[in-house]
C-alpha positions as CSV (number, residue, x, y, z in Angstrom):
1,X,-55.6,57.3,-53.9
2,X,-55.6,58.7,-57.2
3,X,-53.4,57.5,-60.0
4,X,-50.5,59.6,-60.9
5,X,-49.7,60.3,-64.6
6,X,-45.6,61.1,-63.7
7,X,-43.3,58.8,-65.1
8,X,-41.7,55.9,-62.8
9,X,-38.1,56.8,-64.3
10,X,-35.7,58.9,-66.1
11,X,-34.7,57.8,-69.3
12,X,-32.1,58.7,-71.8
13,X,-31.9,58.1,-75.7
14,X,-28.9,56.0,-77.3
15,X,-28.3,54.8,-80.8
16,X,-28.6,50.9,-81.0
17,X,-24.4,50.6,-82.4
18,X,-25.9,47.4,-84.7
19,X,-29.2,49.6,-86.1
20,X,-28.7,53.3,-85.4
21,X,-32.4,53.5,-84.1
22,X,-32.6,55.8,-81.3
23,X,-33.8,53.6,-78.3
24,X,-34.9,55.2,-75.0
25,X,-32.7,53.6,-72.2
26,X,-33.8,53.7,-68.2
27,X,-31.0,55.4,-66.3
28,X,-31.3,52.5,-64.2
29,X,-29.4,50.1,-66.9
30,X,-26.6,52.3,-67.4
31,X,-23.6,50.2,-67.8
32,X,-25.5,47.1,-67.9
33,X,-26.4,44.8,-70.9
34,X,-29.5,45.6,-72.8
35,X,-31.2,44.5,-76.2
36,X,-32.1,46.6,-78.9
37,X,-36.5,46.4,-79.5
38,X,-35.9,47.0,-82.7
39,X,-33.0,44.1,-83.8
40,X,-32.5,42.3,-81.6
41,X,-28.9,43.4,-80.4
42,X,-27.5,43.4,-77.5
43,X,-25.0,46.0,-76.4
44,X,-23.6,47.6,-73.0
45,X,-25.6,50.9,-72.4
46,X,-24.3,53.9,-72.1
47,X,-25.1,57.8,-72.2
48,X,-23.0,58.3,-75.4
49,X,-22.4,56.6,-78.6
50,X,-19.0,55.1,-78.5
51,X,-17.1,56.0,-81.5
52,X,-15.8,52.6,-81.4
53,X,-19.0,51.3,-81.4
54,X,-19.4,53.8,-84.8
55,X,-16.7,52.4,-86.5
56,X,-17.5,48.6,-85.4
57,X,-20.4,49.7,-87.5
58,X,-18.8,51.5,-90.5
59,X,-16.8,48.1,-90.8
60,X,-19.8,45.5,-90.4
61,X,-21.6,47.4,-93.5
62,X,-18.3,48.1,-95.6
63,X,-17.9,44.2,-95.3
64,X,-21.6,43.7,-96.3
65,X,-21.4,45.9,-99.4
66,X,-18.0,44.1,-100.5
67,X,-19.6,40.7,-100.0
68,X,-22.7,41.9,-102.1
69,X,-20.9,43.0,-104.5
70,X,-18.0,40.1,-105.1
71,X,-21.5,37.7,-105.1
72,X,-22.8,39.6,-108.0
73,X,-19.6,40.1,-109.7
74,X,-19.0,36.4,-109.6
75,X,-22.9,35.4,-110.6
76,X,-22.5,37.8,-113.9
77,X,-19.1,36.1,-114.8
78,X,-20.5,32.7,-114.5
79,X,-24.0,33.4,-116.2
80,X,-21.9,34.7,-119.0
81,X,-19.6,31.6,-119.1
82,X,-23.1,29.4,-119.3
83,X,-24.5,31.5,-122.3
84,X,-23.6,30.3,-125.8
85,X,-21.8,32.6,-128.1
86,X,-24.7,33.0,-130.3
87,X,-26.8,34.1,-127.2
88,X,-24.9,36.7,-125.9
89,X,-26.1,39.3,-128.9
């Protein structure tokens, strides 16, 4: 029997909500829990993007980017509380 080049299912592509690489899920695990290849994520699959998902994902990086910069706020103000007078010129 010869072997057959057609594929053994249908597949269908979905943003990772965590990443926003585009994954290609197998119709098969619709509505079932699957992992992102690329980090690691695990999220319920489904044909569309969830706008809730979108926004979960809008918040998680707003957070990041206030964290980053209250850190580096907070390092400048204490590096220039450790510097002498003389050496802040």
């Amino acid at each position: 029997m010869e072997n057959s080049l057609m594929p053994t299912g249908t597949f269908f592509v979905r943003a990772c909500p965590t990443c926003g690489r585009n994954l290609e899920v197998r119709v098969e695990l619709m509505a079932r829990e699957v992992e992102c290849v690329h980090c690691g994520a695990s999220f319920i699959a489904s044909a569309e993007s969830s706008s809730i998902f979108d926004d979960q994902r809008i918040e998680q990086i707003l957070a990041r980017a206030q964290q980053y910069i209250e850190a580096t706020m907070h390092r400048r103000s204490s590096d220039s509380l450790d510097t002498a007078p003389s050496e802040r010129l």
